[in-house]
N, C-alpha and C positions, 0 to 999 in steps of 0.2 A: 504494500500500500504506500501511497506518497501524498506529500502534502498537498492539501486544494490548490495551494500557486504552481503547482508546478505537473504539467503533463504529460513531461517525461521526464527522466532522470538528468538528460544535459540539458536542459532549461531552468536546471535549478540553479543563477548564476549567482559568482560570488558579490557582483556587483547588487543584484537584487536583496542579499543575505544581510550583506553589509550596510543597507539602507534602511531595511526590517530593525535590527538591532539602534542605529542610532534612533530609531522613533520609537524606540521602547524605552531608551534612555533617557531624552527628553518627558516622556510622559511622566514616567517615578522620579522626576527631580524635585518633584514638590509635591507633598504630601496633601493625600485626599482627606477630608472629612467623611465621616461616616454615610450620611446621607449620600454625595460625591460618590460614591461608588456604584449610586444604583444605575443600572445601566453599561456599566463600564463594561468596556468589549475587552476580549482577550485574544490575542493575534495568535492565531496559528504557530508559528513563528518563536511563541515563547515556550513553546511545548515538544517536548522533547520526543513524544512520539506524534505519531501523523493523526489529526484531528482536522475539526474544520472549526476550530477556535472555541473560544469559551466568552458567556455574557452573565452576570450579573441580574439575576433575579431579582433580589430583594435585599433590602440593609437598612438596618433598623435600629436604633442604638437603642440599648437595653440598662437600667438604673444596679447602681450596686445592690448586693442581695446577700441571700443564703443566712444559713445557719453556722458560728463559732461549733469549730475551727474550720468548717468549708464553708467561708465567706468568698466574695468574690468583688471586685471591682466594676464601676460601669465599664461596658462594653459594647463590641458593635457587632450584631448578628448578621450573618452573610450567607447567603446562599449564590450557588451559581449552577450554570448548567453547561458542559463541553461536549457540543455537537463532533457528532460522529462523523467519518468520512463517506459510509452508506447507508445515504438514507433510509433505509430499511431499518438499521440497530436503532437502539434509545441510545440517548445521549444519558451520561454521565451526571450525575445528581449529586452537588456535595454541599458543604457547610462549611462555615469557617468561622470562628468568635475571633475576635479582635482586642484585647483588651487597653481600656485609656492607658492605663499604667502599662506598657510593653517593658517585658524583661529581654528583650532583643534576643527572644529564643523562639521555636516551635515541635511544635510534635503533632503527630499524624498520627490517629486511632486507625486501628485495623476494624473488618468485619468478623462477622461467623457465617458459618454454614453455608450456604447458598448464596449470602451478601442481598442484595435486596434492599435493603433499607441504611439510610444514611446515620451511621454513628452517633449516640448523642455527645456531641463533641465540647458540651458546659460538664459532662461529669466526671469519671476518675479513670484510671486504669487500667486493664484486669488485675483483680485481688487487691484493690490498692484503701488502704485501713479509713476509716472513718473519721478519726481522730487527726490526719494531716489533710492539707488544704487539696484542691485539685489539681492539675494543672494551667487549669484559668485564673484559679483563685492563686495560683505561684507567679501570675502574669504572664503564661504561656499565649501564643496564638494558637490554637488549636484546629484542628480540621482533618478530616473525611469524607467520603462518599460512600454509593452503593453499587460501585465497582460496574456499574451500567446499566441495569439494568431493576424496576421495580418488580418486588416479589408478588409471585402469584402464593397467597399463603396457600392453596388446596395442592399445587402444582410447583413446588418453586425452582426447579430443574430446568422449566420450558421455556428460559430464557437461551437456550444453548443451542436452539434452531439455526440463532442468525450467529454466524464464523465471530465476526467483529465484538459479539458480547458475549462470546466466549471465550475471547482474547483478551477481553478487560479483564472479566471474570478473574482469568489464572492467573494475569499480573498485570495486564498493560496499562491499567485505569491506576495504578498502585502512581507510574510515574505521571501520567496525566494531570492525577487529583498533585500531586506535591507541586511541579511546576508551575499549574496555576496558583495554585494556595501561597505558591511565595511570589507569583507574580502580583497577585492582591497585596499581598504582606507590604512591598517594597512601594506600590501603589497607595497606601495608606501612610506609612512611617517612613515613608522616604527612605527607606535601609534596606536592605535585605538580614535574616537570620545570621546570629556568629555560631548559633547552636541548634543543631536540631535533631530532635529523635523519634522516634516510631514505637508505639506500642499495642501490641494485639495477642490474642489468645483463641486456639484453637486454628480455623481459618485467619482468623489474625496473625495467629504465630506465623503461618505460614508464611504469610505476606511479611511478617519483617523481616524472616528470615529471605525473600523473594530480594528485598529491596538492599539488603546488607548485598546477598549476591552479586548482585545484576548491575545495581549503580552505584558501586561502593565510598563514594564521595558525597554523597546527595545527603546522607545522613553521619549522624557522630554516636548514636548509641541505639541501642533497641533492647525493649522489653520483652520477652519471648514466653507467654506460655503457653504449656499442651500445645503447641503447634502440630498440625497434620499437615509436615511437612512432605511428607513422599504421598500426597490425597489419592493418586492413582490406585500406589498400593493399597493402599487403606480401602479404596471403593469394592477392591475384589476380594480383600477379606471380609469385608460386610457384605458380598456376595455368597461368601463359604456360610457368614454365620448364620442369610436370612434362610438358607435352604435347608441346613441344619434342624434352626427353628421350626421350618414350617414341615416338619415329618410328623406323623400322625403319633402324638401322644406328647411330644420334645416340649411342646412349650410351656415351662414353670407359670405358676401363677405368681402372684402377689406375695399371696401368703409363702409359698416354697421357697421364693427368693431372699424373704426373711429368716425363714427358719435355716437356709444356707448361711447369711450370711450371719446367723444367732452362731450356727454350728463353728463356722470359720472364728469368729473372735475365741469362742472356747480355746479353740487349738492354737490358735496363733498370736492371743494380745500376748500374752507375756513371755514370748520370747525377744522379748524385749528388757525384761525385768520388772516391769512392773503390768498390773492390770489394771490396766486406765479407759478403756473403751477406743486405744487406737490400736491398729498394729502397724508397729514401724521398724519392724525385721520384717519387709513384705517378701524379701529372698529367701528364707528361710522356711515362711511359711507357704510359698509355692513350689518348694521340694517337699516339706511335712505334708501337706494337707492331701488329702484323698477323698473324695466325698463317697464313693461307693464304700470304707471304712470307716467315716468318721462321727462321732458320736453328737448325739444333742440331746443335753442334760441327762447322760449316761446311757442313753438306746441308738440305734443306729439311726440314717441321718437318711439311710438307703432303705426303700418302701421294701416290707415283708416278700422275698421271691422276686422284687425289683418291677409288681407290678403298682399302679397308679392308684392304695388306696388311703390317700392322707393327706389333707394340705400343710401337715408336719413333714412330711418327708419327700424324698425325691424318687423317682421311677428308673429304671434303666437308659430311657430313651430319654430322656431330662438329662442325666448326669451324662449321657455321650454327646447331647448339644452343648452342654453346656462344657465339656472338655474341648471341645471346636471352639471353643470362645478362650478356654484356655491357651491352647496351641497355631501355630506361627500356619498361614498357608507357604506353601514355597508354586512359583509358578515353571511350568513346563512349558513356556515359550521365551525368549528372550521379549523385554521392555527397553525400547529404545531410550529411555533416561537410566538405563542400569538396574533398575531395582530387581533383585530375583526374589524376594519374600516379605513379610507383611506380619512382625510377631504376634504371638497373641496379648489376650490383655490379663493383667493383674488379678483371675477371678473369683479366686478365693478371698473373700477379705473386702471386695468391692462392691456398694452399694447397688444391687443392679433394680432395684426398684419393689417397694415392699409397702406397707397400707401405710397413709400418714397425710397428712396438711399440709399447708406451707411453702417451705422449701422441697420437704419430701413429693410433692407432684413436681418440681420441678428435676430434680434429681430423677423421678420414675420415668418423665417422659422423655428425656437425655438417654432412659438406657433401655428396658425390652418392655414398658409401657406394659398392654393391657391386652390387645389385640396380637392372635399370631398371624405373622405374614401368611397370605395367602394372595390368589389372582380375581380378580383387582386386587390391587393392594391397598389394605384398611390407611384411613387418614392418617398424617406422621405428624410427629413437630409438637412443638413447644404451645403453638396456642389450642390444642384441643384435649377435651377434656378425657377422652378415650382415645386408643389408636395402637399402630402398629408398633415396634420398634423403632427408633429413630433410626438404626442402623440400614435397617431394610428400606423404609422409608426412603431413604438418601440414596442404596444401590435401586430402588426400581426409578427414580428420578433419572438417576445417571444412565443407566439403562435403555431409559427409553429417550432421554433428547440428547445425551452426551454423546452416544454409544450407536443404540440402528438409525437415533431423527425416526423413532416410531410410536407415537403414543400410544397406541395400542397393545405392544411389545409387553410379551407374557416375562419377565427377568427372573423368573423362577427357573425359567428353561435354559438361560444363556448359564453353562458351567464356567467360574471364574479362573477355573487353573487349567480347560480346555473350552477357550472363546471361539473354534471353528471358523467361520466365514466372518469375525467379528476380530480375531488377532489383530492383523493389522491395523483396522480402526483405532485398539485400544493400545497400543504400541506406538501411535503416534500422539495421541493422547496424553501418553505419558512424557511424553517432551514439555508440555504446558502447565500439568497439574503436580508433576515432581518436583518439589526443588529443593534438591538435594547435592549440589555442592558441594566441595569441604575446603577447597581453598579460598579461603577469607583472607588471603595477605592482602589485598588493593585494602579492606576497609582496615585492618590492623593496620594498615603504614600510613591511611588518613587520622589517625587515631583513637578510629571507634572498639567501643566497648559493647560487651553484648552479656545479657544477667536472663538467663533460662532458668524455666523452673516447670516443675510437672508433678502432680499428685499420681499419690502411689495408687488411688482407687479410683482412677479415670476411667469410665464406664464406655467412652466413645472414642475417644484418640489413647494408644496402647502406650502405656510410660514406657516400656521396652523399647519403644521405635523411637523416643528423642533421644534413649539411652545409647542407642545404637549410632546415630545422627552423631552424639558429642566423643563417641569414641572414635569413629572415622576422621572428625578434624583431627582429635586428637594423634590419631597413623597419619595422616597425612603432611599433619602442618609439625607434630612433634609436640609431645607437652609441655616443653618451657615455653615455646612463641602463645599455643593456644593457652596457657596459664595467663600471660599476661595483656590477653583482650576477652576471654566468656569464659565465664562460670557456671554451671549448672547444679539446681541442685535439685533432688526429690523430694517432695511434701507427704507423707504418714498420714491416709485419713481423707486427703484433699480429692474431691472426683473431678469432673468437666464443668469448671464455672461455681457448681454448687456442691454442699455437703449437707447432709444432716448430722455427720462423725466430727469432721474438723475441718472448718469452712475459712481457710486461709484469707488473715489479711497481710499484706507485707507492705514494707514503705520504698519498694523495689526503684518509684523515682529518685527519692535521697539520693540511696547508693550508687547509682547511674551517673546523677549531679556528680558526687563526691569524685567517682572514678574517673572521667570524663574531664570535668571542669577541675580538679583538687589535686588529682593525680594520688588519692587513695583508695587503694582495692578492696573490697567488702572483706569486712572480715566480723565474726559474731553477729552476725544476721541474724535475726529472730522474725520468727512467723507469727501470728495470733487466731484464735481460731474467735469464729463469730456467733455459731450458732452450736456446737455440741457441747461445749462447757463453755459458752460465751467469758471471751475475756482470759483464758488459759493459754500459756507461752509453750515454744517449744523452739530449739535450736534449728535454725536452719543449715544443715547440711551439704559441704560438696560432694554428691556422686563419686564413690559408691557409700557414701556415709550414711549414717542414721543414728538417728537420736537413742541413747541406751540410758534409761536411768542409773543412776549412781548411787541406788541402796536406800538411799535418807530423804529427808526433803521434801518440799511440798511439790506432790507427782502433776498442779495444774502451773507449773513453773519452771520457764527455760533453764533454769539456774542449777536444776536439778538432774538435768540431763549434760550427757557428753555426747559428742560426736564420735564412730568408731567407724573402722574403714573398712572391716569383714565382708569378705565375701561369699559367706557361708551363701551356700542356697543356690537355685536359681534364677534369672532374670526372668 
């Protein structure tokens, strides 16, 4: 694709280029007012991939606010919108807050899942504590999009018909939204950023980890969690796991999934040393645990003869779905971005969704909800009240608009580790939706910093696969250079976004700041949890460490635990 001005590629002349730029210059030499913005065009030209420009919806200047300590200054609310090159795609939808008081920095929210919807870019994080201010309320510029495209909530895959918004989709919208957003930035405050960084979780990890890659200048640090970094792979072990599920008797209820995960803290909170209602030797307790052996409240955990009769126990055909959810697929075709497997997830020990209010419906419908996959496949997601798996949910999505462009498309039938007439599709696929990298020297030599982190009971993205992600830089780039720009480390307890066990807050921007702008590297990082013993510490940990109580002490307090490096177990 090529820019609107230009019809072929040697008509793009430098004499044109160099005219483009001085009227970019002039225009940010004097700083806009809030209102001044509305309307403002955005030249092709200042955007680093090929668009047909960007305009200014709406700007609104907004009075200071909020609640101590997430107070916030007046500011200026922004929207824009960056028209596509084919007509056909939606154009690009983002936000930007502005704040009076600029800290001459910015940072970029990533999406989730599907993307769809534009970030709320006045609020914090991912995981970021209650108790410190946000990044607007720090004087950040703030801003996101929804990476192209508005979500169909019944459908939200079907935006991947048209090439161009599925090119945003996987990254391309990541640098669109930043080059405008600091084209506005420099448009407002006459400056441009001396600092800027990127924070996302889940699909958002992905994207900073996308953006660390691909344009390692553009940013100076990123916030990285649960990134579903290699998405491809991930799509085809949620392939394995929806068909798994959907065999005639496999799929646990509510109640099972509780009494699972009743049975797994039995065996596994205190090998840790203490029983506190976390477990954080989760290595140890996925070589210990065996559900076809393991006991709850002293009887077995495995239904009489291993048929289906008890919402206390589990069946045969349960605990062999639910070992597929344990174990890694590996595929039997090569993936043109490399990836040959997809581990399993954490499943002993992990909230996979059990009766409760709250957070607990948010938690149930992140992991095998209510509904077993079947054709049609039952409603997915977060906004309804019953439904399929979010995992299945997401592979018959992909499925059917990523994969055949078939809406109709049975994805029960498509085998994920024998795709037949569907291989190559999804092998090209995986050029877009992987990004998996490990040479990070361009952004280690601009001087960014990178602070990963991933809960051990993530129900949707496998902490093994970011475990695996930081050990490859670590073979590739060596672990002194990767010591001294990311850090990783695992969260005890933490699922995807939510917990009902230990729902992580961390002040993961300080440390960033501190690393970054101070030139000190975290060290004594501490977590908090918000909702299973609201207000209880725990050490944060680097990979492969984990929190070990120390005998004495109050067990709802960091202070009480140590960090140890054991590798007992498996990942």
């Amino acid at each position: 694709m090529m820019h609107p001005s230009c019809n072929s590629l040697a008509r793009c002349s430098l004499p044109l280029a160099s005219l483009a730029l001085a009227l970019l210059a002039s225009q940010s030499a004097q700083a806009a007012t809030c209102t001044e913005l509305l309307g403002r065009e955005i030249p092709a030209q200042a955007i680093g991939l090929p668009t047909s420009g960007a305009r200014v919806t709406a700007a609104t200047p907004v009075a200071a606010g909020g609640s101590a300590p997430q107070t916030f200054g007046a500011y200026c609310d922004v929207s824009a919108e960056i028209r596509p090159v084919d007509p056909a795609a939606p154009a690009i939808r983002m936000r930007l807050v502005l704040p009076e008081q600029w800290n001459r920095k910015a940072m970029m929210f990533g999406g989730g899942g599907y993307n769809g919807t534009v970030p709320n870019v006045a609020g914090n994080v991912p995981a970021g504590p209650l108790d410190r201010p946000t990044p607007l309320g720090r004087g950040y510029a703030v801003f996101g999009s929804d990476s192209g495209h508005v979500a169909d909530p019944a459908s939200p895959g079907s935006f991947a018909w048209n090439d161009e918004a599925l090119a945003n989709y996987a990254h391309d919208a990541l640098k669109k939204t930043r080059d405008t957003a600091v084209y506005l930035i420099e448009q407002r405050y006459g400056a441009t950023p001396e600092r800027s960084y990127f924070a996302g979780g889940s699909t958002g990890g992905r994207e900073a980890l996308a953006v660390v890659q691909q344009w390692p200048t553009d940013f100076h640090g990123a916030i990285v969690l649960y990134p579903a970094y290699n998405a491809l792979a991930l799509d085809l072990q949620f392939g394995r796991i929806t068909r798994a599920l959907a065999q005639p008797g496999a799929f646990p209820s509510l109640e099972k999934r509780a009494a699972l995960l009743e049975a797994s803290m039995q065996a596994c909170d205190g090998l840790d040393g203490v029983r506190d209602g976390v477990i954080s030797h989760q290595a140890a307790c996925n070589a210990k645990f065996d559900p076809a052996r393991a006991k709850l409240n002293g009887k077995p955990l495995r239904c009489p003869g291993g048929a289906d009769t008890s919402q206390r126990c589990l069946s045969d055909a349960q605990i062999q779905a639910l070992r597929v959810f344990n174990s890694p697929i590996r595929f039997n075709f090569p993936l043109a971005s490399g990836e040959t497997h997809y581990p399993g997830f954490n499943t002993w020990g992990t909230d996979l969704g059990r009766p409760g209010e709250g957070v607990q419906l948010v938690v149930n419908r992140l992991g095998l909800n209510t509904l077993q996959p079947s054709y049609p496949m039952p409603v997915h997601g977060t906004g309804f009240a019953e439904g399929a798996p979010y995992h299945s949910g997401f592979w018959d999505e992909w499925v059917r608009f990523f994969v055949t462009r078939n809406p109709t498309f049975n994805s029960l039938t498509l085998d994920p580790q024998n795709p037949g007439p569907w291989q190559a599709r999804i092998s090209e696929l995986s050029l877009r939706q992987d990004v998996n990298r490990t040479d990070l020297s361009a952004f280690a030599r601009n001087g960014g910093k990178i602070l990963m982190a991933h809960g051990t009971s993530d129900q949707l993205v496998s902490t093994r696969a970011t475990a695996e992600y930081y050990e490859r830089v670590r073979r590739d780039m060596g672990p002194g250079k990767t010591q001294r720009f990311l850090r990783y480390y695992e969260i005890p307890g933490y699922g995807h976004a939510a917990s009902t066990v230990f729902n992580a807050a961390w002040d993961s921007l300080s440390a960033l700041e501190d690393w970054v702008e101070q030139g000190r590297a975290p060290r004594r990082q501490v977590v908090a949890d918000s909702v299973g013993v609201p207000g209880r510490t725990r050490p944060l940990c680097e990979y492969p460490g984990w929190p070990k109580y120390v005998g004495k002490g109050d067990v709802n307090a960091a202070t009480s635990f140590v960090c140890v490096q054991s590798r007992k177990g498996t990942r």
